[in-house]
VMD Tcl script that builds the backbone (N, CA, C; Angstrom):
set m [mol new atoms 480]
animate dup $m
set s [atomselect $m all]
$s set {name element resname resid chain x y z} {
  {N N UNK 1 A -27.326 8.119 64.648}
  {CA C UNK 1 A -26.394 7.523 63.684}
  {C C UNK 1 A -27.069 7.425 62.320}
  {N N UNK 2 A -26.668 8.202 61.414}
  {CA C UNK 2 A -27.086 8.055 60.078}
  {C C UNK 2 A -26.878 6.494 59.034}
  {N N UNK 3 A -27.592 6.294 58.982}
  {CA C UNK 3 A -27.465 4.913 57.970}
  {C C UNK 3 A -26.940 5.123 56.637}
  {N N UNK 4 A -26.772 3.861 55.725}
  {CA C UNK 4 A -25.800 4.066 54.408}
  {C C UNK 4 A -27.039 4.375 53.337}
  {N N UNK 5 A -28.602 3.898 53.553}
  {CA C UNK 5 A -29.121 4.626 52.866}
  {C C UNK 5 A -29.306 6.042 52.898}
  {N N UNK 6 A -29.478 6.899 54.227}
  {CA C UNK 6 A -29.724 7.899 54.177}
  {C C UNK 6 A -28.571 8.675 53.715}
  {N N UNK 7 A -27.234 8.124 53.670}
  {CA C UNK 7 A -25.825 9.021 53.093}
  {C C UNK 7 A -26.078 8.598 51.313}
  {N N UNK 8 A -26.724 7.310 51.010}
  {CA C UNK 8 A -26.634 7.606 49.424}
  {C C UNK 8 A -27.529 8.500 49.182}
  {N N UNK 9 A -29.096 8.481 49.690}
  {CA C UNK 9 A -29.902 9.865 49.477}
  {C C UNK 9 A -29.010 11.557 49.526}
  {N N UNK 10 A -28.077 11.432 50.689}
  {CA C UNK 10 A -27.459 12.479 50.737}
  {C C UNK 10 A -26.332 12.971 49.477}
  {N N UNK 11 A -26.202 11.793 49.248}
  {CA C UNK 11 A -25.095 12.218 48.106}
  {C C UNK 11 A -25.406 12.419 46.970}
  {N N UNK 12 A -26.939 11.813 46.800}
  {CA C UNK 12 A -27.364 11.930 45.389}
  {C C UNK 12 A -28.454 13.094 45.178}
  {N N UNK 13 A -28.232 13.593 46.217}
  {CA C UNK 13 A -29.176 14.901 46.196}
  {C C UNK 13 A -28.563 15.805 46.373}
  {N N UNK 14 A -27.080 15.807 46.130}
  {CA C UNK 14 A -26.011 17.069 46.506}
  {C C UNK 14 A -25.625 16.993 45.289}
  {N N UNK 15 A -25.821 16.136 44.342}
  {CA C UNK 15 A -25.252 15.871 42.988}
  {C C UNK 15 A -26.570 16.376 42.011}
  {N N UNK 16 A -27.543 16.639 42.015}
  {CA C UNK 16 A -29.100 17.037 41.982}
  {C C UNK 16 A -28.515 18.632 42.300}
  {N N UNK 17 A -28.391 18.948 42.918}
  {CA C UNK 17 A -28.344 20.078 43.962}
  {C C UNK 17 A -26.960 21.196 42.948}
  {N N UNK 18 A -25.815 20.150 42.671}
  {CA C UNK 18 A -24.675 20.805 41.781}
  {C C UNK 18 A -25.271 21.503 40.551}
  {N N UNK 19 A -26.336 20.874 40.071}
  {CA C UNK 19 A -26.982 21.579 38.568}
  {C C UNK 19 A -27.207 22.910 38.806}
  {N N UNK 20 A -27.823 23.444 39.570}
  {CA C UNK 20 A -28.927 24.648 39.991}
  {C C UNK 20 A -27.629 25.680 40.293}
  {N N UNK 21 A -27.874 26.975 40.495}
  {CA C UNK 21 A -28.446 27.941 41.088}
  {C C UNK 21 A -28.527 27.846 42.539}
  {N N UNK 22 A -28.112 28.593 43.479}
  {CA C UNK 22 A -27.689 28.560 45.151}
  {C C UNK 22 A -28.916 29.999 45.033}
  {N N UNK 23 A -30.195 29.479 44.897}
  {CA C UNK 23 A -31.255 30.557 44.512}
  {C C UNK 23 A -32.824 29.684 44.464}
  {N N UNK 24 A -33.459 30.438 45.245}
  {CA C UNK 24 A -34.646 30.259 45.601}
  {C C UNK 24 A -35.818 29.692 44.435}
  {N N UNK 25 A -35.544 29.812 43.441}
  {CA C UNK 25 A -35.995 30.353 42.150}
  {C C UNK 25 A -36.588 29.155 41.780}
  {N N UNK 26 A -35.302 28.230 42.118}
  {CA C UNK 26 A -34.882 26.826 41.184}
  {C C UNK 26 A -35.775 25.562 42.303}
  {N N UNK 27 A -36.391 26.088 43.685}
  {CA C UNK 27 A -36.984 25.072 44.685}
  {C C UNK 27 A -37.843 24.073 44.123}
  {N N UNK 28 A -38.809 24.636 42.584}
  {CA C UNK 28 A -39.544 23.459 42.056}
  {C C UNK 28 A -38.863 22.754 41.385}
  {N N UNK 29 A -38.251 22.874 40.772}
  {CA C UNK 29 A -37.561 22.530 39.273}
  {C C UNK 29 A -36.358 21.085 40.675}
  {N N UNK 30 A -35.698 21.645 41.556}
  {CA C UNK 30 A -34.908 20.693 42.299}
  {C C UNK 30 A -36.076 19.783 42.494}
  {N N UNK 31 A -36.711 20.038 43.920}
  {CA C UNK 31 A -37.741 18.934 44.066}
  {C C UNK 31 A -38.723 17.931 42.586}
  {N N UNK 32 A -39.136 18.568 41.880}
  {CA C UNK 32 A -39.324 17.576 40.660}
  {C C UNK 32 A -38.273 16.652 40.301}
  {N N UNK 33 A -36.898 16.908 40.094}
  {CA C UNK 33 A -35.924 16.429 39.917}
  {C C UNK 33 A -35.355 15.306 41.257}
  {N N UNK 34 A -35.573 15.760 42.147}
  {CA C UNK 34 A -35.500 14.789 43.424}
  {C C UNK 34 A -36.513 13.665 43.458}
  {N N UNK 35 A -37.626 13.754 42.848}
  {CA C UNK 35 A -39.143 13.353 43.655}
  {C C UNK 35 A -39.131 12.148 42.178}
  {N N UNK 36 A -38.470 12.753 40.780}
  {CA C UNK 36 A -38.277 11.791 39.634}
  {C C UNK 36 A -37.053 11.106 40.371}
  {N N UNK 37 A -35.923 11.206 41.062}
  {CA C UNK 37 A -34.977 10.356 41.260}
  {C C UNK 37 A -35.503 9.516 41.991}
  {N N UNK 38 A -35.724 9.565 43.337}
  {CA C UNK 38 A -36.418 8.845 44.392}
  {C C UNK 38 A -37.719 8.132 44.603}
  {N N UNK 39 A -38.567 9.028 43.885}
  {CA C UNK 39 A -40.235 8.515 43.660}
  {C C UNK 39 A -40.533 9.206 45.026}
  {N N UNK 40 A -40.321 10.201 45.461}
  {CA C UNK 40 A -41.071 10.740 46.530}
  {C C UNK 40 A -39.893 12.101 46.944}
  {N N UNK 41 A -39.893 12.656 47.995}
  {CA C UNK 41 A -39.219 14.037 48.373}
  {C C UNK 41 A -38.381 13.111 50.003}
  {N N UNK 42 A -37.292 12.773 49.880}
  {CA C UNK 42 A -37.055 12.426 51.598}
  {C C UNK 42 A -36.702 13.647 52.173}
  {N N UNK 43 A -36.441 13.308 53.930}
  {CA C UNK 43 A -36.315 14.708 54.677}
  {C C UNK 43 A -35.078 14.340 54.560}
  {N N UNK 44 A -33.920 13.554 54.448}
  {CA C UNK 44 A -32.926 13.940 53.928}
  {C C UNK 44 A -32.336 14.572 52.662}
  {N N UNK 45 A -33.219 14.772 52.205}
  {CA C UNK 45 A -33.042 15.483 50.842}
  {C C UNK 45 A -33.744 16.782 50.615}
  {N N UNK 46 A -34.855 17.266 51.610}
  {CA C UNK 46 A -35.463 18.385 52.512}
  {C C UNK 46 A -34.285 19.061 53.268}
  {N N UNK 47 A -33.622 18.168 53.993}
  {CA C UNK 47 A -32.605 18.960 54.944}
  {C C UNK 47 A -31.306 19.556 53.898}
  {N N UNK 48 A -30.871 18.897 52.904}
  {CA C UNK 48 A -29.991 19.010 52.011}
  {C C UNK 48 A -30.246 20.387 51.043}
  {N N UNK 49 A -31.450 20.555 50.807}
  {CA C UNK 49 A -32.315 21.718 49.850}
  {C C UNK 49 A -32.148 22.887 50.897}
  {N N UNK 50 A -32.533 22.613 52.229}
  {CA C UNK 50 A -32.780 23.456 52.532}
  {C C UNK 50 A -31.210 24.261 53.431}
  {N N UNK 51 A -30.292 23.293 53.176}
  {CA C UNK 51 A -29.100 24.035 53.479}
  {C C UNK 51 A -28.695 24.461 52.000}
  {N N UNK 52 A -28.341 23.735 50.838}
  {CA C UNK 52 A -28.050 24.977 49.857}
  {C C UNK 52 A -28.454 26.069 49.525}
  {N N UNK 53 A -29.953 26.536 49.901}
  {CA C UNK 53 A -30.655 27.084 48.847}
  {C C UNK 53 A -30.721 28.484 49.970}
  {N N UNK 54 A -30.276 28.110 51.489}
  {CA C UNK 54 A -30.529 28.683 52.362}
  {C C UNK 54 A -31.773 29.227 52.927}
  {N N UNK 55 A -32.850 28.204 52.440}
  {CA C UNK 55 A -34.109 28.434 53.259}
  {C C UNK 55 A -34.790 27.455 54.373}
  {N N UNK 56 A -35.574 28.043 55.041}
  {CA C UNK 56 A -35.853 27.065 56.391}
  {C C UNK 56 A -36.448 25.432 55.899}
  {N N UNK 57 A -36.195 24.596 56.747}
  {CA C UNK 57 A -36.782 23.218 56.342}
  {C C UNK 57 A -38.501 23.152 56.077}
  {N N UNK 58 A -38.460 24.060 57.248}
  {CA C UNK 58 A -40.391 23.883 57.025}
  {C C UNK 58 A -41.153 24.646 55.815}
  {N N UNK 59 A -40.186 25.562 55.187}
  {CA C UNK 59 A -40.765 26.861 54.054}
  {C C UNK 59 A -40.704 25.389 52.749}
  {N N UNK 60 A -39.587 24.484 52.495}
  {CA C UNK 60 A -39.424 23.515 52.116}
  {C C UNK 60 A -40.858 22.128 52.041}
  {N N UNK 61 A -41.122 22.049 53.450}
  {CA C UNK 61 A -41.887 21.195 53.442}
  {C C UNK 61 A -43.395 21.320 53.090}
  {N N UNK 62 A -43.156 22.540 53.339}
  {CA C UNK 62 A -44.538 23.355 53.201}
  {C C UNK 62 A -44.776 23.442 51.299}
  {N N UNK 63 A -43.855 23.133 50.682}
  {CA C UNK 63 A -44.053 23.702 49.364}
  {C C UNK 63 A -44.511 21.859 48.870}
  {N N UNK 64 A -43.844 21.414 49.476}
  {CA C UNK 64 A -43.809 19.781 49.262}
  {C C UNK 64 A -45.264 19.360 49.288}
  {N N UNK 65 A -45.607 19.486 50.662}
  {CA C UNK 65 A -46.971 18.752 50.766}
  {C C UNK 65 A -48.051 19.874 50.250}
  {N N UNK 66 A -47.618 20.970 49.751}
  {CA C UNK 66 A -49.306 21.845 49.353}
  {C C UNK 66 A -49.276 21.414 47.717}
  {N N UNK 67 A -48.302 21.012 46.815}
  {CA C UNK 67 A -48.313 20.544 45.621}
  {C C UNK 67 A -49.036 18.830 45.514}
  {N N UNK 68 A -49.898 18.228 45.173}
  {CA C UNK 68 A -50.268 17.456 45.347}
  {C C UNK 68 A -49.417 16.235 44.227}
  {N N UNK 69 A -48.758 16.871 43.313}
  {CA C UNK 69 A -47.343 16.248 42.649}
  {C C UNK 69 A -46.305 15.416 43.421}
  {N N UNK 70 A -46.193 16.451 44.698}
  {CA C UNK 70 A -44.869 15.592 45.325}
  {C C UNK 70 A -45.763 14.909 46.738}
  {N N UNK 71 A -44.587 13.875 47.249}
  {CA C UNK 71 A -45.110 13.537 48.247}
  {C C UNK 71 A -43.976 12.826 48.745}
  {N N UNK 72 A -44.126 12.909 50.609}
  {CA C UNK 72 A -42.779 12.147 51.185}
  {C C UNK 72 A -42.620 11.090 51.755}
  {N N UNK 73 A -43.350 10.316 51.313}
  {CA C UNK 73 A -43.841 8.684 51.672}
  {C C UNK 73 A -43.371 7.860 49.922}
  {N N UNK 74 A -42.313 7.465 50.651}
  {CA C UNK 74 A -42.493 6.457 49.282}
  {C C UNK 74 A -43.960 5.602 48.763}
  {N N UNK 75 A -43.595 5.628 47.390}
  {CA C UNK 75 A -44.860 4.664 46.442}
  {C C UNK 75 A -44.289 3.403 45.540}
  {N N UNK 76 A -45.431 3.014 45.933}
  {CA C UNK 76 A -45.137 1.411 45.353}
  {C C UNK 76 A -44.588 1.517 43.452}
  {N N UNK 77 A -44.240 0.479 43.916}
  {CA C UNK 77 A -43.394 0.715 41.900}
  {C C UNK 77 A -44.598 0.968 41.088}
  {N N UNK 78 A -45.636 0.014 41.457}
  {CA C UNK 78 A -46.861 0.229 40.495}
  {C C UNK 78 A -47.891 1.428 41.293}
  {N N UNK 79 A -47.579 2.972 41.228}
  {CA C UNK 79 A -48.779 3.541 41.182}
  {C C UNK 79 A -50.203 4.132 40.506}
  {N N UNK 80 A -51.280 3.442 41.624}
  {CA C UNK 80 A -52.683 3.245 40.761}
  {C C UNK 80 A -53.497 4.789 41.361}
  {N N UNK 81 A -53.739 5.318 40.327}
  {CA C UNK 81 A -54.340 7.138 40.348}
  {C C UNK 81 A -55.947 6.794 39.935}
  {N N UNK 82 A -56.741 6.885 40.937}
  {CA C UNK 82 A -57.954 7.044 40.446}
  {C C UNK 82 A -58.705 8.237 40.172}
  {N N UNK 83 A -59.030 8.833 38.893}
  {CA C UNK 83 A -59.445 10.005 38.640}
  {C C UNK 83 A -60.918 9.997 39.691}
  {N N UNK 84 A -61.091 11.483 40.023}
  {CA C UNK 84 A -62.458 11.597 41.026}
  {C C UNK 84 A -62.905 12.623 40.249}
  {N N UNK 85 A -61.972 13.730 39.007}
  {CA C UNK 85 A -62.975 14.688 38.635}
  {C C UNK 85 A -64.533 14.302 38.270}
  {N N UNK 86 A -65.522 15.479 37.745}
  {CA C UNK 86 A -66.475 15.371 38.072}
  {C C UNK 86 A -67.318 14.492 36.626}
  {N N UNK 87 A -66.776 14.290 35.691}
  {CA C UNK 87 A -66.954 13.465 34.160}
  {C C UNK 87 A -66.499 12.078 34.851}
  {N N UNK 88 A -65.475 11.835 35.827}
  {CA C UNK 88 A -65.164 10.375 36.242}
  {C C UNK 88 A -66.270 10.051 37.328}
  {N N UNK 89 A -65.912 11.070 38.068}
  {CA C UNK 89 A -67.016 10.671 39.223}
  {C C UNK 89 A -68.751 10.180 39.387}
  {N N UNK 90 A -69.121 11.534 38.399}
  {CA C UNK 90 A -70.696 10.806 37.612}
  {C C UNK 90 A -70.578 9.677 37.102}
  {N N UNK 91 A -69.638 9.240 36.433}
  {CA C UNK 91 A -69.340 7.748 35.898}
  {C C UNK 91 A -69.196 6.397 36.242}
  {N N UNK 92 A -69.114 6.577 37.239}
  {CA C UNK 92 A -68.631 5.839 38.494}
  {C C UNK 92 A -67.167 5.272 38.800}
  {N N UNK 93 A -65.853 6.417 39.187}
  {CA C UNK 93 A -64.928 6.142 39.631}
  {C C UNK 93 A -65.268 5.943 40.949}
  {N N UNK 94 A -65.802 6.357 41.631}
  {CA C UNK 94 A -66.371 6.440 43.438}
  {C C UNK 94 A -66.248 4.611 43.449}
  {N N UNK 95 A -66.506 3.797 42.561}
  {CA C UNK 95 A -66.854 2.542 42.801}
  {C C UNK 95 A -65.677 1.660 42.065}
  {N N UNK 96 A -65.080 2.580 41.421}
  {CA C UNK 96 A -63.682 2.004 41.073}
  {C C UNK 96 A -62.571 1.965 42.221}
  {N N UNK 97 A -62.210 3.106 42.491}
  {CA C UNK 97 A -61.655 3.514 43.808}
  {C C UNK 97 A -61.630 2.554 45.275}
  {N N UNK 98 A -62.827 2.323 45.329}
  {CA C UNK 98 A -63.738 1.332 46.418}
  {C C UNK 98 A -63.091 0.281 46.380}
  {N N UNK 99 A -63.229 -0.243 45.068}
  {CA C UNK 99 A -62.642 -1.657 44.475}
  {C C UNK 99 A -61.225 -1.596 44.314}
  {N N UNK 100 A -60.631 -0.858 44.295}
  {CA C UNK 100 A -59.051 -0.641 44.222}
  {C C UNK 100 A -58.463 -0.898 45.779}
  {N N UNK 101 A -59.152 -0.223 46.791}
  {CA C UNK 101 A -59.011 0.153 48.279}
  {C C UNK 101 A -59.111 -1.675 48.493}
  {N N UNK 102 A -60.172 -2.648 48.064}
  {CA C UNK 102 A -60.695 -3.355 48.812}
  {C C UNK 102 A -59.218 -4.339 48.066}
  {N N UNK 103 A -59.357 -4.367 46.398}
  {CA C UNK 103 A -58.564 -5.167 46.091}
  {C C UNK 103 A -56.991 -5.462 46.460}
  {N N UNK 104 A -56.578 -4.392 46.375}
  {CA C UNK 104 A -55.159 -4.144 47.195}
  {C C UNK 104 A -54.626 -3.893 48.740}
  {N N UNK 105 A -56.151 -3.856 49.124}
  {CA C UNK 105 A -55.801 -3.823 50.872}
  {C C UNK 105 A -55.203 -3.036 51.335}
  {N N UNK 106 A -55.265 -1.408 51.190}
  {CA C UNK 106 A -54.903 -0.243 51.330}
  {C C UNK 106 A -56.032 0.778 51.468}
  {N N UNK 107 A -55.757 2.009 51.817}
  {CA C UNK 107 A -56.201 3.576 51.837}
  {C C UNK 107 A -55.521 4.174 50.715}
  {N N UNK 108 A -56.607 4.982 50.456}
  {CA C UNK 108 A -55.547 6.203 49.281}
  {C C UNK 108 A -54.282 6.689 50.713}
  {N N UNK 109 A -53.377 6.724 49.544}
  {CA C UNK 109 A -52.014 7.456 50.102}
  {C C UNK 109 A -51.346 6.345 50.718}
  {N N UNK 110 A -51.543 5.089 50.750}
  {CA C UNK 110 A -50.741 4.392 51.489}
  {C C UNK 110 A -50.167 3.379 50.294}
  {N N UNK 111 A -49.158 2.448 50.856}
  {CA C UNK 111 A -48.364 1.800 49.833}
  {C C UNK 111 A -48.373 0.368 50.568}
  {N N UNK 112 A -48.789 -1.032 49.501}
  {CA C UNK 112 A -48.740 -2.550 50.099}
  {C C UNK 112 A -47.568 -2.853 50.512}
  {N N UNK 113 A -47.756 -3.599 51.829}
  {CA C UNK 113 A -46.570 -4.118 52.412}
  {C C UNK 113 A -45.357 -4.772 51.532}
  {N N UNK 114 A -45.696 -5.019 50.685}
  {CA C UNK 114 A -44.392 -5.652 49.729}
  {C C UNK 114 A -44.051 -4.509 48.957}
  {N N UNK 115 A -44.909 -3.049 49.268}
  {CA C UNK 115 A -44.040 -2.000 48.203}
  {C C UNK 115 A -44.719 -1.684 46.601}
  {N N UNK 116 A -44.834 -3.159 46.507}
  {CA C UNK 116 A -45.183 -3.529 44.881}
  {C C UNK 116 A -46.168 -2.236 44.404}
  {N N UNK 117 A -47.324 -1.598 45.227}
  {CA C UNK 117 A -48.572 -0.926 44.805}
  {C C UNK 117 A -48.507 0.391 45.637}
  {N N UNK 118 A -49.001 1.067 45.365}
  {CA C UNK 118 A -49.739 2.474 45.906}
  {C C UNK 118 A -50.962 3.049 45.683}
  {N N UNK 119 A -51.618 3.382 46.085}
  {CA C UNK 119 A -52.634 4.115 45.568}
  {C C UNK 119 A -53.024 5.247 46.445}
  {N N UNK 120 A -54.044 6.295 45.289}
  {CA C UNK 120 A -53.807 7.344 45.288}
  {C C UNK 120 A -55.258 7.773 44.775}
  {N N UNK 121 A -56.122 9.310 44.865}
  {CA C UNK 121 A -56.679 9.714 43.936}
  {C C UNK 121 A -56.888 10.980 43.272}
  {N N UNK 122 A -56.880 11.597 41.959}
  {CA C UNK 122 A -56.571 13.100 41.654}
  {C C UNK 122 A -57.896 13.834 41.020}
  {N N UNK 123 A -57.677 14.446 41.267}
  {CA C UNK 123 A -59.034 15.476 40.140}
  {C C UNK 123 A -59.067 15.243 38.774}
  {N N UNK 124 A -58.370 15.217 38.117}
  {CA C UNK 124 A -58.420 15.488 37.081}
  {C C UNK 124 A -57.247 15.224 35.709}
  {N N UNK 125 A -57.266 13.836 35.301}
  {CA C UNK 125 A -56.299 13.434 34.788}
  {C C UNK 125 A -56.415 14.183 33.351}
  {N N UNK 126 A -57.449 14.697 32.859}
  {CA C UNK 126 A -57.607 15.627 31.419}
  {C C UNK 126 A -57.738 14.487 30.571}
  {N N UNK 127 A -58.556 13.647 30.738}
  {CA C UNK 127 A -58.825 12.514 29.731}
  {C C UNK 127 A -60.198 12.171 29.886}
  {N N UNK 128 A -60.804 13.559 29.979}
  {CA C UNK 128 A -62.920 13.265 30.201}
  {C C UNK 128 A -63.422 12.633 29.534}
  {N N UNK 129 A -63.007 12.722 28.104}
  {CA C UNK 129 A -63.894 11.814 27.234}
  {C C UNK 129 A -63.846 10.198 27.436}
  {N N UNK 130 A -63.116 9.932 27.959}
  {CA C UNK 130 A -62.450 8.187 28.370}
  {C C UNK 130 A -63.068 7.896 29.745}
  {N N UNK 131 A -63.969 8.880 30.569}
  {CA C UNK 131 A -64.241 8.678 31.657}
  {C C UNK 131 A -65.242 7.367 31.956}
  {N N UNK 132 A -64.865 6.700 33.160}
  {CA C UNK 132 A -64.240 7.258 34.364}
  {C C UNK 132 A -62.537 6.865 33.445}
  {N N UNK 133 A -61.901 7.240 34.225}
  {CA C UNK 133 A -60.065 6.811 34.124}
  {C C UNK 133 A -59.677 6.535 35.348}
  {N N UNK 134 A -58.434 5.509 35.178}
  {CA C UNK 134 A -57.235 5.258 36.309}
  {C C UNK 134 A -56.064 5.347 35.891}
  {N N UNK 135 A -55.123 5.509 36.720}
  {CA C UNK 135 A -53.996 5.458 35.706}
  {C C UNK 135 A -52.971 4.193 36.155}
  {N N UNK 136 A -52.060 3.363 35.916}
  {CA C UNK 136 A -50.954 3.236 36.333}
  {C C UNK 136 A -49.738 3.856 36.151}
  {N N UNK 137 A -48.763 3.874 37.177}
  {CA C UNK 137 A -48.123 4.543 36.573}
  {C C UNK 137 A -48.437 6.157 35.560}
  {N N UNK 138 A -47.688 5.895 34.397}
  {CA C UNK 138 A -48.235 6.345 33.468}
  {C C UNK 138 A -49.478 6.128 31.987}
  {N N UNK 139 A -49.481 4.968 32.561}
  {CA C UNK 139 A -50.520 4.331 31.421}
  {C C UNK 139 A -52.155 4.829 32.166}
  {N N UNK 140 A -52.670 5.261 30.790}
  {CA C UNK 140 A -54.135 5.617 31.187}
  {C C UNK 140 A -54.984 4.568 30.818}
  {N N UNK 141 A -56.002 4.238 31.970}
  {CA C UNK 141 A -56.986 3.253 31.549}
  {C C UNK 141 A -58.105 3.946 31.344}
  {N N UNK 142 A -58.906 3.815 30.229}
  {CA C UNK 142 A -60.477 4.950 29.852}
  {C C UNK 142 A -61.230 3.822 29.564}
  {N N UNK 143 A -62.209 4.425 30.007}
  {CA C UNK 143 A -63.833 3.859 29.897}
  {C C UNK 143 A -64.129 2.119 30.599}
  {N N UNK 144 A -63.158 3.098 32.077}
  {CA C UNK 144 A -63.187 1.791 33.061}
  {C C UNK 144 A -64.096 1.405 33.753}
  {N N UNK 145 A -64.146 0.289 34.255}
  {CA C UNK 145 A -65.133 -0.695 35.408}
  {C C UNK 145 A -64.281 -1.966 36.086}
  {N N UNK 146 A -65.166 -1.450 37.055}
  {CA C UNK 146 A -64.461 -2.636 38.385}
  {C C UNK 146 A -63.695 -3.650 37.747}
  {N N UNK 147 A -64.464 -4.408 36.589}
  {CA C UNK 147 A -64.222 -5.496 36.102}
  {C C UNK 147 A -62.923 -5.354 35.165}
  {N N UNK 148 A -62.509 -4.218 34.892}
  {CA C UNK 148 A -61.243 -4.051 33.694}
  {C C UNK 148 A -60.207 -3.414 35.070}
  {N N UNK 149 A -60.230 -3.015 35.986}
  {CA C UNK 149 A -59.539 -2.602 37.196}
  {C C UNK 149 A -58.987 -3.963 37.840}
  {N N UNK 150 A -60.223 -4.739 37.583}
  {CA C UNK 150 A -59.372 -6.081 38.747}
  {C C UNK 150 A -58.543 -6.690 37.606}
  {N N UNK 151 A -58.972 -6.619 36.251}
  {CA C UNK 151 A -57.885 -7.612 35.165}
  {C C UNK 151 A -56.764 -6.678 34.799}
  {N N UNK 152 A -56.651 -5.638 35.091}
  {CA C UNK 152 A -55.466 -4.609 34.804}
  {C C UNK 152 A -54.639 -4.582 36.127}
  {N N UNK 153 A -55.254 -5.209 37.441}
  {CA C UNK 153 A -54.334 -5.175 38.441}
  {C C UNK 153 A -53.778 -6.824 38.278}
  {N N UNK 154 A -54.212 -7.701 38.465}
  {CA C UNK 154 A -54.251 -8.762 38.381}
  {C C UNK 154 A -53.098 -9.023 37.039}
  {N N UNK 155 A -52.584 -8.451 36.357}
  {CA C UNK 155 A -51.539 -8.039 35.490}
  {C C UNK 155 A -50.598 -7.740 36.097}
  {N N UNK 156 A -50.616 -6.609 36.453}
  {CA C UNK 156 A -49.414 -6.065 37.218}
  {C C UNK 156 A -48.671 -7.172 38.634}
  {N N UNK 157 A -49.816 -7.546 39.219}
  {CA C UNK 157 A -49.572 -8.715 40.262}
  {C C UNK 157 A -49.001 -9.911 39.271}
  {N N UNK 158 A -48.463 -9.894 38.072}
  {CA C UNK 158 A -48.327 -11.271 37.705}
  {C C UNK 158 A -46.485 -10.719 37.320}
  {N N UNK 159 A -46.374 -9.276 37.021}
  {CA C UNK 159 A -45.052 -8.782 36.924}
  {C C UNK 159 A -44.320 -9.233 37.723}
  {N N UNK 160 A -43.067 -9.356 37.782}
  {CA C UNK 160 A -41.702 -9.159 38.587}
  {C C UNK 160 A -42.494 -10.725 39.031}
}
mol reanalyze $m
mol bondsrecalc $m
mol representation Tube
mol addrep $m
């Protein structure tokens, strides 16, 4: 039995789906557009792609999880990106990261029980000179330490 969330995902990804092209072409450009609506890729919206576009679910999923952009686990409203390239990493993000894991009570890739957080970590946010970096969201934090990580989360925990 399908639930009323999984029919609004369905409907709002058939309305996503009306823009395009019934063409292979357009598979990134949809999923970006899905993954900005939702904050992640659902398999109801996998199964939906992969009946317009007429390709298999798994050729779909497969494009999903090898892009490190999308992902099919929802994320917390506030997601925290700890850069690991190699200008952050000499710097000491390895110990930012640590402190992120311990402070929020999570693994990279997982999201806090209230939703509120996520975290995550990438190669290479292109902001070396500011190293180490984190990001929220979209806001970049440069020329971080543990100590500006716990007062920049400790912010966000004071939101909503």
């Amino acid at each position: 039995m399908e639930n009323c969330m999984d029919e609004k995902v369905r409907k709002e990804t058939k309305e996503i789906l009306s823009k395009y092209k019934k063409t292979k072409d357009y598979l990134i450009m949809i999923l970006e557009e899905v993954q900005s609506k939702f904050g992640y890729i659902p398999k109801v919206s996998q199964l939906e792609i992969s009946e317009y576009l007429d390709i298999p679910v798994a050729e779909i999923y497969g494009v999903v999880t090898f892009y490190s952009r999308f992902t099919t686990k929802p994320k917390g409203k506030y997601n925290v990106s700890v850069c690991l390239g190699t200008a952050c990493f000499v710097k000491g993000s390895k110990e930012i990261l640590a402190r992120a894991k311990q402070k929020l009570g999570i693994e990279e890739g997982e999201t806090t029980k209230d939703g509120k957080f996520s975290l995550d970590s990438t190669r290479c946010v292109g902001a070396c000179g500011l190293a180490p970096v984190f990001t929220i969201n979209n806001e970049v934090y440069g020329k971080a330490t543990v100590k500006k990580l716990d007062e920049v989360i400790d912010e966000y925990m004071k939101k909503d």
